[in-house]
C-alpha positions as CSV (number, residue, x, y, z in Angstrom):
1,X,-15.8,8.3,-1.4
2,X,-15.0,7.4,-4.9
3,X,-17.2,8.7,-7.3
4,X,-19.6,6.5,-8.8
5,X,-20.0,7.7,-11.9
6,X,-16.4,9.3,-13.2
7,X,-18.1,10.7,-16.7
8,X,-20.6,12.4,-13.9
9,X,-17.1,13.5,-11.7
10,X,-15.3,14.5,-15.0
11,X,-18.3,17.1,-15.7
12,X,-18.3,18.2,-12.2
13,X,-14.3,18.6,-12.1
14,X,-14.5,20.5,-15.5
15,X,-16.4,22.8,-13.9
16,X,-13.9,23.6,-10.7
17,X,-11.5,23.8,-13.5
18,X,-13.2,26.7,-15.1
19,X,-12.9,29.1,-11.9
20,X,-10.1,27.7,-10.2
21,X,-6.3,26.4,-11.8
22,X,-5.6,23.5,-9.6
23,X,-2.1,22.2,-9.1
24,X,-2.2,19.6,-6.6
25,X,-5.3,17.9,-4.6
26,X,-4.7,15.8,-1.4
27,X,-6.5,12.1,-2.0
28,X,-7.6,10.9,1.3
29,X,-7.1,7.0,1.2
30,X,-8.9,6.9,4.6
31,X,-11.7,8.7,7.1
32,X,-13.9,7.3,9.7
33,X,-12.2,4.4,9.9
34,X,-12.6,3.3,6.5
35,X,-10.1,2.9,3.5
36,X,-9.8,3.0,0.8
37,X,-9.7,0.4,-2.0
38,X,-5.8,0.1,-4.5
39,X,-7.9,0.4,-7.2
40,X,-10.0,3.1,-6.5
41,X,-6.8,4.9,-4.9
42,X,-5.5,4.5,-8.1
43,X,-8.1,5.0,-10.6
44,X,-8.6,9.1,-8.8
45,X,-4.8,9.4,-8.7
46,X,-4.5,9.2,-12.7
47,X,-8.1,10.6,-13.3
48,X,-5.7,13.9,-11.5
49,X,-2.4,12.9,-13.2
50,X,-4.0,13.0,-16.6
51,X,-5.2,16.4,-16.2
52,X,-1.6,17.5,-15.0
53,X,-2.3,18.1,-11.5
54,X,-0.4,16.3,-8.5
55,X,-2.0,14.0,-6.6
56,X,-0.8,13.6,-3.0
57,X,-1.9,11.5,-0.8
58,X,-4.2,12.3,2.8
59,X,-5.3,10.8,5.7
60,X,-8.1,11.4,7.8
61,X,-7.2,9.4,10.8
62,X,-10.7,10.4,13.0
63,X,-12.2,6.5,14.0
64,X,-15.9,8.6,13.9
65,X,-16.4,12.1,12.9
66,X,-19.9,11.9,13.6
67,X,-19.2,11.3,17.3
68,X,-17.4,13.7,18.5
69,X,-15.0,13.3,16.4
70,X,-13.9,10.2,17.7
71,X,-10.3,9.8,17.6
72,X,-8.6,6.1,16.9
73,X,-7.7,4.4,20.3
74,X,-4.1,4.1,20.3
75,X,-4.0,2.3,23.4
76,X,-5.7,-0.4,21.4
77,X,-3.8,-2.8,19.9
78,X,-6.3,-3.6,17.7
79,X,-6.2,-0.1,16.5
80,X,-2.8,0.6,16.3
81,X,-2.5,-2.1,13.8
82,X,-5.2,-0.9,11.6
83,X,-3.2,3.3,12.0
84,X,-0.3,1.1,10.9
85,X,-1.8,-0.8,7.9
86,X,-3.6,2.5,7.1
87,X,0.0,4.4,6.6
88,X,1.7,1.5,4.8
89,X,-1.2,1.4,2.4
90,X,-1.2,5.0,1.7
91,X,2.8,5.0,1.5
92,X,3.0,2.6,-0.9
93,X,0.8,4.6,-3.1
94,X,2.1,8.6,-2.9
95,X,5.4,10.2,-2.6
96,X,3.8,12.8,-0.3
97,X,1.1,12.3,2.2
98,X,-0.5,14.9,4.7
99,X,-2.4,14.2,8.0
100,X,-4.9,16.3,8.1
101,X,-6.2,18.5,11.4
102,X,-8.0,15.1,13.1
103,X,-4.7,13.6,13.8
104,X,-5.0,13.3,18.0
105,X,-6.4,11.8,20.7
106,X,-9.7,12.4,22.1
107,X,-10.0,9.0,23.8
108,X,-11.0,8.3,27.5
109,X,-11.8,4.5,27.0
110,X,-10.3,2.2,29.5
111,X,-8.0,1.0,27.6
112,X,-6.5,5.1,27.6
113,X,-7.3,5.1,31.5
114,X,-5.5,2.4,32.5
115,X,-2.5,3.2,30.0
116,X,-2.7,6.9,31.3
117,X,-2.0,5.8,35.1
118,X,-1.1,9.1,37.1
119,X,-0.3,11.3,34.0
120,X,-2.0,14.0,33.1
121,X,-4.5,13.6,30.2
122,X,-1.9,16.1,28.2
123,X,1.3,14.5,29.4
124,X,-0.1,11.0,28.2
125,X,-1.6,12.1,24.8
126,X,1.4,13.8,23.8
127,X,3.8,11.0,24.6
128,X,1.3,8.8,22.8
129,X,0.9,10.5,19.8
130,X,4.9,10.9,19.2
131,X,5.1,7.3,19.6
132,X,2.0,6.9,17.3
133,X,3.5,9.5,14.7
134,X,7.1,7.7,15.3
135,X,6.0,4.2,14.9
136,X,2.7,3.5,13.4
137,X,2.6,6.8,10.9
138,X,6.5,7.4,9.9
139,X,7.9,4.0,10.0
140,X,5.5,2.0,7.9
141,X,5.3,4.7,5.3
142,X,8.8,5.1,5.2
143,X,9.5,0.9,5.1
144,X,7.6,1.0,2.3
145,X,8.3,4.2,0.4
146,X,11.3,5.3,1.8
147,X,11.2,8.6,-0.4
148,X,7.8,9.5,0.6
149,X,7.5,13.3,2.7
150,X,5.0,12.6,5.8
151,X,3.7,16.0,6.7
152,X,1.2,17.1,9.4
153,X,-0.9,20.1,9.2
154,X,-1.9,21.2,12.5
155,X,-5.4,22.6,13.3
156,X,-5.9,26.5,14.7
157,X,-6.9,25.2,18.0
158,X,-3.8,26.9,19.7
159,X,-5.4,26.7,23.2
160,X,-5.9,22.9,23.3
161,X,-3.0,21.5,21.0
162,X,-1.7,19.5,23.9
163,X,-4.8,18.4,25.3
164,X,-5.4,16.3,22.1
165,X,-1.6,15.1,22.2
166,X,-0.2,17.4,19.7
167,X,3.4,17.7,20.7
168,X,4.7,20.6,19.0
169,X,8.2,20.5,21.1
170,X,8.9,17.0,19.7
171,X,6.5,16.3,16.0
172,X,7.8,19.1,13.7
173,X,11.1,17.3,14.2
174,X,9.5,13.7,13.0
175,X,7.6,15.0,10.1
176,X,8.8,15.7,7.0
């Protein structure tokens, strides 16, 4: 959420600033399925810049964090083309943008179901989400800022990477 008051945020900031040097923040253009507005992308990304720290962009790609968690569908066409307008949006504003640790699939809707077929849940997610990180993450970002690093931090839930669709045979390779 952008700040309401910036004099109010400036205070605040001045504060973190007093017990902590910060070099670089992460500005998350999107989360729960909202995003984020130009102007209030940019407005945060110079209130940063002004003070000399890096602004890099973020995106929180969870469709409902209050339920669960609830990951986009990507089976959706619907929301595959909001994932994709999400990424060109972001890429057209930061030379560097991190996915944070919500990037998967937890979806069992039937549009998931009837795309799964006979595959396992883990077999399907992860061929989903390296065509998702392929085609609807890397590719718009990259049409539109073809300098931009796209980089995915991966959560410390080692036991059920897969089972979410992280593919970590095949997505260090796509990310920056």
């Amino acid at each position: 959420s952008l700040p309401d008051n910036m004099p109010q945020f400036s205070n605040q900031w001045a504060n973190v600033e007093k017990q902590v040097k910060v070099a670089k923040v992460y500005l998350e253009t999107t989360r729960n399925n909202r995003l984020a507005t130009a102007d209030q992308v940019e407005t945060m990304k110079k209130f940063f810049t002004d003070r000399g720290i890096k602004a890099s962009g973020g995106m929180g790609l969870t469709a409902n964090e209050g339920n669960g968690f609830q990951s986009f569908d990507y089976s959706s066409q619907t929301d595959r083309d909001r994932v994709k307008a999400m990424a060109a949006f972001t890429g057209q504003h930061f030379d560097e943008i991190i996915l944070d640790d919500f990037y998967f699939s937890n979806n069992k809707g039937d549009d998931a179901i009837a795309a799964k077929g006979a595959k396992s849940w883990t077999q399907f997610r992860t061929e989903l989400m390296d065509d998702v990180s392929k085609n609807l993450i890397i590719a718009p970002i990259k049409e539109v800022n073809p300098k931009c690093h796209v980089i995915i931090k991966y959560p410390n839930w080692y036991e059920s990477f897969q089972g979410l669709g992280y593919d970590l045979a095949v997505e260090p390779k796509l990310f920056d």
